[in-house]
C-alpha positions as a Markdown table, in Angstrom:
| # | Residue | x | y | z |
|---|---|---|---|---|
| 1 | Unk | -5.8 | 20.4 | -11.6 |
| 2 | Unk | -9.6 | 20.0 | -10.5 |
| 3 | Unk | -11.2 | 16.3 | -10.2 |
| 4 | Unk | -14.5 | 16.4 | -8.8 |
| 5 | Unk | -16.5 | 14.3 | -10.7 |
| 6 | Unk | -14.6 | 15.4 | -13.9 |
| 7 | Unk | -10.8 | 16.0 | -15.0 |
| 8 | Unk | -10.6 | 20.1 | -15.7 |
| 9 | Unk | -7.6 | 22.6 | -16.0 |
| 10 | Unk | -5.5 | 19.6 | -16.8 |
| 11 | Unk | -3.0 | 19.8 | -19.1 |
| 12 | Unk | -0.3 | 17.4 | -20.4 |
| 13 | Unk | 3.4 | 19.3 | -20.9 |
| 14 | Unk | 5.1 | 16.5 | -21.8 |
| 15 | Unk | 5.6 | 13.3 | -21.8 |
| 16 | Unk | 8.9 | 10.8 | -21.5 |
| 17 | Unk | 9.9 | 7.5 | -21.0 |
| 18 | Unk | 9.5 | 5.7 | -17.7 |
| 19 | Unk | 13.1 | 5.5 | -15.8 |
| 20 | Unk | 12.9 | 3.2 | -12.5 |
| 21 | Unk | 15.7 | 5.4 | -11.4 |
| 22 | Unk | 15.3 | 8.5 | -12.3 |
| 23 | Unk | 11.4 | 8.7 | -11.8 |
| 24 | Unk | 11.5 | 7.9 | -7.9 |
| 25 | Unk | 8.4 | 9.2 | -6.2 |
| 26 | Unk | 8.5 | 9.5 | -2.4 |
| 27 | Unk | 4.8 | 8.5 | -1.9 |
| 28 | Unk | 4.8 | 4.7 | -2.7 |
| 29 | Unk | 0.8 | 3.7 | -4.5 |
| 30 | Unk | -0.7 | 0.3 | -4.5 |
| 31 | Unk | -1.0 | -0.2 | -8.3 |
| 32 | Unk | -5.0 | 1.3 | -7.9 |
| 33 | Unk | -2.9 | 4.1 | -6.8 |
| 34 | Unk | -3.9 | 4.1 | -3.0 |
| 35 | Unk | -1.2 | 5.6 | -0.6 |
| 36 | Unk | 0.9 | 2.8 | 0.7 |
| 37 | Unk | 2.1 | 4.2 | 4.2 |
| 38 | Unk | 4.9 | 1.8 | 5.5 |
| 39 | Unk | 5.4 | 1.0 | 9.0 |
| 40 | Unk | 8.8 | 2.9 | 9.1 |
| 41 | Unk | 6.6 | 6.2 | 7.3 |
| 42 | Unk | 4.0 | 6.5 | 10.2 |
| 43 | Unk | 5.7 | 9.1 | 12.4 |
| 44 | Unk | 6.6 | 11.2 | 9.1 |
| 45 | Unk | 2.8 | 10.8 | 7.8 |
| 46 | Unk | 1.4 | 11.5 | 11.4 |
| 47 | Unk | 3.4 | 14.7 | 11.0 |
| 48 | Unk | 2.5 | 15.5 | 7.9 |
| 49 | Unk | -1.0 | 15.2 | 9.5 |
| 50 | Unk | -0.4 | 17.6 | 12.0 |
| 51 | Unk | 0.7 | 20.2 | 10.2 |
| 52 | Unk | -2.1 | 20.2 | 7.9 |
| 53 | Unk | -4.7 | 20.0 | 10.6 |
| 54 | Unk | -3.4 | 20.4 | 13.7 |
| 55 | Unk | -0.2 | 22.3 | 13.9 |
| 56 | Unk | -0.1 | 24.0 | 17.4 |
| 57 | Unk | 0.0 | 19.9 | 18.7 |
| 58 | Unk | 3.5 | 19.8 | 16.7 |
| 59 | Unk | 4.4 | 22.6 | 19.6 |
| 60 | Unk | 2.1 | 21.9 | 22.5 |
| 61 | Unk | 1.5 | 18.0 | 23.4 |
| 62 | Unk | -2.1 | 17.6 | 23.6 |
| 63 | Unk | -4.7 | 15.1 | 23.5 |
| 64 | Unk | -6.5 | 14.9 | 19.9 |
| 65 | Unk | -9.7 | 12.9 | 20.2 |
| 66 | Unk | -11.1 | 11.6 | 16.6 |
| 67 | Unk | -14.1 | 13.6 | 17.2 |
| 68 | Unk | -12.1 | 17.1 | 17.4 |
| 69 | Unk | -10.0 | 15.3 | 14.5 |
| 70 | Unk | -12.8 | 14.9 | 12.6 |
| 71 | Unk | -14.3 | 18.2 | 13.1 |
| 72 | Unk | -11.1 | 20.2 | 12.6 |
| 73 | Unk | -11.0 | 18.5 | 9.0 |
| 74 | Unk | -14.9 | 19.5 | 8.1 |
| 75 | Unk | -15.8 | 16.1 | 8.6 |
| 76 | Unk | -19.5 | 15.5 | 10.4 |
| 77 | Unk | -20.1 | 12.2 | 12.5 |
| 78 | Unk | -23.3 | 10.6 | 12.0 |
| 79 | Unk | -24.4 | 7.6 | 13.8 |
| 80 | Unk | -26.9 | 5.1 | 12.7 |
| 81 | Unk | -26.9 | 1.3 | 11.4 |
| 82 | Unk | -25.3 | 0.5 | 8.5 |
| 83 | Unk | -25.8 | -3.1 | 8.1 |
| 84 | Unk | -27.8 | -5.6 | 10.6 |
| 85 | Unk | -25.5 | -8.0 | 11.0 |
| 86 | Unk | -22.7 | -5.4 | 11.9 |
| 87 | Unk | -20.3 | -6.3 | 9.2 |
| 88 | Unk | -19.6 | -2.5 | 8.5 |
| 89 | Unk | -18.0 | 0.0 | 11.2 |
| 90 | Unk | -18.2 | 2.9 | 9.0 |
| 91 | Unk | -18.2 | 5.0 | 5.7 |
| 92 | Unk | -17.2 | 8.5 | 4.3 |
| 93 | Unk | -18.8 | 10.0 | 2.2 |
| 94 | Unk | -17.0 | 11.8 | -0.8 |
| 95 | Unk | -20.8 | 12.5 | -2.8 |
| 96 | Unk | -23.7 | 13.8 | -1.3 |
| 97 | Unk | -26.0 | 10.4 | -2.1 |
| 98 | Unk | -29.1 | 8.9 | -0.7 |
| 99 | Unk | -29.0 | 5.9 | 1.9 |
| 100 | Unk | -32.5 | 4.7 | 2.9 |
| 101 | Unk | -34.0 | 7.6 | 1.6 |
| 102 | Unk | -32.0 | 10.0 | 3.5 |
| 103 | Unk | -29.5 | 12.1 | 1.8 |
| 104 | Unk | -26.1 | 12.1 | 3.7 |
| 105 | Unk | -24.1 | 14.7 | 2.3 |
| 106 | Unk | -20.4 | 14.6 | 1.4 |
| 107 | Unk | -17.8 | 14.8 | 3.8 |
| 108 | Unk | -19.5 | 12.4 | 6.2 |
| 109 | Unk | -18.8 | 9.8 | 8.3 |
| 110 | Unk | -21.8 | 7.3 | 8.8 |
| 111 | Unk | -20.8 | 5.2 | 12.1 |
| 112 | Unk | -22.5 | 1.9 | 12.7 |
| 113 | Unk | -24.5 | 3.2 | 16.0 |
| 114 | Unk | -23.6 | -0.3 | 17.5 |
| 115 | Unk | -20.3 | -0.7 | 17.8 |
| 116 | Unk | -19.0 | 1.2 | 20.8 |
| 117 | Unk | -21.7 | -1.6 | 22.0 |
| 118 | Unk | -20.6 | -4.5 | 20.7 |
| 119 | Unk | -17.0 | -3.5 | 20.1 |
| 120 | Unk | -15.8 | -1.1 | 22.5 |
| 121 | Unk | -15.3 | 2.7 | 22.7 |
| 122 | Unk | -11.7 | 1.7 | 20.8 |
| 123 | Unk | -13.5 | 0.1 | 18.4 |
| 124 | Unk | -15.8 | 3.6 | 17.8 |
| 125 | Unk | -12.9 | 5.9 | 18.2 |
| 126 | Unk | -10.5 | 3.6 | 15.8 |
| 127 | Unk | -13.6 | 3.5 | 12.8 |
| 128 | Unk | -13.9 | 7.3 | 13.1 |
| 129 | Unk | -9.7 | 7.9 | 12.5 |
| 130 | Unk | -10.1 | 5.3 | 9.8 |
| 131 | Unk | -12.7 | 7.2 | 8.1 |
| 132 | Unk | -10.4 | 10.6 | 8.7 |
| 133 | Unk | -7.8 | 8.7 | 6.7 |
| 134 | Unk | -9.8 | 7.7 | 4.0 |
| 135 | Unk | -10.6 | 11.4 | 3.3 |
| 136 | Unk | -7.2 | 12.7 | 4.1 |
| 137 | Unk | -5.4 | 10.0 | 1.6 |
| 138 | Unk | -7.7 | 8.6 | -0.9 |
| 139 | Unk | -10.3 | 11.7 | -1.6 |
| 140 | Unk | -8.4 | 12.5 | -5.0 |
| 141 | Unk | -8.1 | 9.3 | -5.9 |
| 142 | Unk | -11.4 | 8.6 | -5.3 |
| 143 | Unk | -12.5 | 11.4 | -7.9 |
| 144 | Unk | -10.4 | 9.9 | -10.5 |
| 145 | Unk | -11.8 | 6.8 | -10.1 |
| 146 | Unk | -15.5 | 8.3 | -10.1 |
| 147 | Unk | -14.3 | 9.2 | -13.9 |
| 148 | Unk | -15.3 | 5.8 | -14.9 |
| 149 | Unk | -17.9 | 5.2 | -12.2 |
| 150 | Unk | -19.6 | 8.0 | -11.4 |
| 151 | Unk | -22.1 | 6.5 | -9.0 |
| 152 | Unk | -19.8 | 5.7 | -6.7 |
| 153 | Unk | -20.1 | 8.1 | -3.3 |
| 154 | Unk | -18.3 | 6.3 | -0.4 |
| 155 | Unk | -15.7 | 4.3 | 1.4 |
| 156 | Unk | -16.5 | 1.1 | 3.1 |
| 157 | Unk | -14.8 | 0.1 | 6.5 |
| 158 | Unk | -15.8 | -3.2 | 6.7 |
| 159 | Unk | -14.5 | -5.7 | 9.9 |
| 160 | Unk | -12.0 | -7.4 | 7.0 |
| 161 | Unk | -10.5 | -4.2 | 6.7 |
| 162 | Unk | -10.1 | -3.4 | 10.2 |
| 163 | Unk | -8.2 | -6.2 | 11.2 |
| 164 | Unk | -6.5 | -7.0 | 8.4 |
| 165 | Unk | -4.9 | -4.5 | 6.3 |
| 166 | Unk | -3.0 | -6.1 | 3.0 |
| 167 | Unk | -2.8 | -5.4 | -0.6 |
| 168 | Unk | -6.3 | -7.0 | -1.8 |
| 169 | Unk | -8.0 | -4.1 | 0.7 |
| 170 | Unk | -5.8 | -1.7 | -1.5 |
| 171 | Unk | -8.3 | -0.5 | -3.7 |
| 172 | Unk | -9.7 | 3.4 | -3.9 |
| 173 | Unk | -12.7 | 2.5 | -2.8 |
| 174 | Unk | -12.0 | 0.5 | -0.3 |
């Protein structure tokens, strides 16, 4: 199956009745259908990671800064302000889509140029593995929810976000 914009090859073999117990999926989804990782799932995701991206670091402990995260996944940093009062760390881009005139393609993460500034190099380093995740975990949903609204192009991290994680953030576009 192929969402990119659009639904193709996609085909329904059957269909059954819902069974709580017999229908158990091991990936738990908010009901927008975002990824709900729990705490007691990080070190299984964070492998799961690894061995999609990085697999030699399942092997050999070494240190992976977001920026080598980033590029191993195809992903291309861009900084520059997003908002003037600060109020957005970062996006990723899923559609190539113009901001200010300038096209930023997909696959990018726009970073808010200020906040290693006014937030720390944690701050920075933190918004660019959020962004990561956004692609790694929410890209298909994303494209099923660009079905119905097709101008959509990126994720938002906004400061709420950062801070607070809960189920009203849970949304695929957020």
């Amino acid at each position: 199956m192929t969402i990119n914009g659009k639904l193709t090859n996609f085909k329904v073999n059957f269909v059954e009745s819902y069974d709580k117990k017999k229908n158990r999926f091991n990936q738990k989804l908010s009901d927008a259908l975002v990824p709900i990782i729990s705490s007691d799932d990080y070190e299984y995701e964070a492998q799961q990671f690894l061995n999609l991206y990085f697999s030699d670091a399942l092997i050999v402990p070494q240190m992976l800064g977001p920026r080598l995260i980033a590029e191993k996944m195809g992903l291309t940093i861009v900084y520059k302000e997003i908002t003037e009062d600060g109020s957005i760390f970062g996006q990723i881009f899923f559609h190539d889509t113009l901001v200010d005139g300038t096209l930023i393609k997909a696959k990018t993460i726009l970073v808010d140029d200020y906040i290693a500034i006014d937030r720390g190099s944690g701050a920075l380093n933190n918004t660019i593995l959020y962004e990561c995740l956004h692609w790694h975990k929410h890209k298909l949903v994303f494209e099923l929810v660009r079905l119905y609204n097709p101008e959509l192009s990126k994720i938002n991290t906004t400061i709420e976000k950062f801070f607070e994680i809960n189920e009203s953030v849970m949304s695929p576009t957020a």
